[in-house]
N, C-alpha and C positions, 0 to 999 in steps of 0.2 A: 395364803395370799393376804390373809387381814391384819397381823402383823406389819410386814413391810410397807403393805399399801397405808397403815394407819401413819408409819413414822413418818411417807413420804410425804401425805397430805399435810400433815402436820406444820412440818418444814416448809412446804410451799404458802401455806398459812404465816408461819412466824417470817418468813425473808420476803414473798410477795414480788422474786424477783425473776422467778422462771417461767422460760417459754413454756416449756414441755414439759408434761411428764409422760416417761416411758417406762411402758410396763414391756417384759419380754417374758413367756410361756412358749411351753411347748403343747403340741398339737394334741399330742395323746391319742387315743382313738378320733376325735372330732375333726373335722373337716375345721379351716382356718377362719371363717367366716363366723361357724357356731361357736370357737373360743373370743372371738371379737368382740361378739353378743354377748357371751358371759361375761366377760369383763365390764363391758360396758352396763349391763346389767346390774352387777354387782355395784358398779360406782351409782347409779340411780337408783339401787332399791337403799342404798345408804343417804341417799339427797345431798350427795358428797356435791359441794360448790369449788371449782378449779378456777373461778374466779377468767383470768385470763390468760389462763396456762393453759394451753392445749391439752388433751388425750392422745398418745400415740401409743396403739398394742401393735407389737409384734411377734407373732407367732409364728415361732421354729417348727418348719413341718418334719424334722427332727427333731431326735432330743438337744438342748440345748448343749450338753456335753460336746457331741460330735462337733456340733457349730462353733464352742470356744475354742476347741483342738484346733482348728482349720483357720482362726483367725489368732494371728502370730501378734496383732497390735495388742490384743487382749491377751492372749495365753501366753506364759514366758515358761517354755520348756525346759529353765534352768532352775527351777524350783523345785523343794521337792515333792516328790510323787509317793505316793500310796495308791496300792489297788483299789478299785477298779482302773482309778485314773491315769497308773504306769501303763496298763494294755491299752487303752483307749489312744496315749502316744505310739504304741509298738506296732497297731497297726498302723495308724498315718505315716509312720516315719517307713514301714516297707510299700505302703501305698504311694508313695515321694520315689523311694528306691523302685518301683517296677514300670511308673510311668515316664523318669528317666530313662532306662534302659529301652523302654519301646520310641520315643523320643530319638535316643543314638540311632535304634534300629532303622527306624521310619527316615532320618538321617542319611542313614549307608544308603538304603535302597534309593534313594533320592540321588546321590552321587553316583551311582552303578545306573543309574538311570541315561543320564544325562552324560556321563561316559559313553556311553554303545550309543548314543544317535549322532 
């Protein structure tokens, strides 16, 4: 995390023109609250000054993987893939394909419904 976080602070230093900075982790074992703390810790035990740019941490009680899969403005499934990240779409794209077909299902029975009364 001290990398990124270094370039980021860095940047909000040299331009002085951001609201926010957002940090996004994944939960891991820890409850969302104690990754919060760490983060926020870590930015205080550095006397990191954000001056007047917000902290916003977001913490994926997922792995962030499953979360980029599932958000289509971010992930663009026409890129190419390499494992792990080919399977990680193979299930989403039959988890799309089974909750359609329950969708149709859920559907019919709706119609057969309201037929017979």
């Amino acid at each position: 995390m001290y990398d990124p976080l270094d370039n980021a602070i860095d940047k909000i230093k040299e331009v002085n023109k951001y609201d926010y900075l957002v940090i996004c982790i994944d939960a891991d074992e820890e409850n969302i609250l104690e990754r919060q703390g760490y983060v926020q810790q870590v930015i205080a035990d550095r006397c990191v000054d954000l001056g007047s740019t917000k902290l916003k941490v977001i913490v994926q009680n997922r792995c962030i993987e499953t979360w980029l899969l599932g958000n289509r403005k971010i992930f663009n499934s026409k890129q190419p893939l390499e494992y792990p990240l080919s399977e990680y779409l193979n299930i989403m794209m039959f988890r799309k394909k089974i909750l359609k077909a329950w969708e149709a299902i859920a559907l019919g029975i709706m119609q057969i419904f309201i037929m017979s009364t």
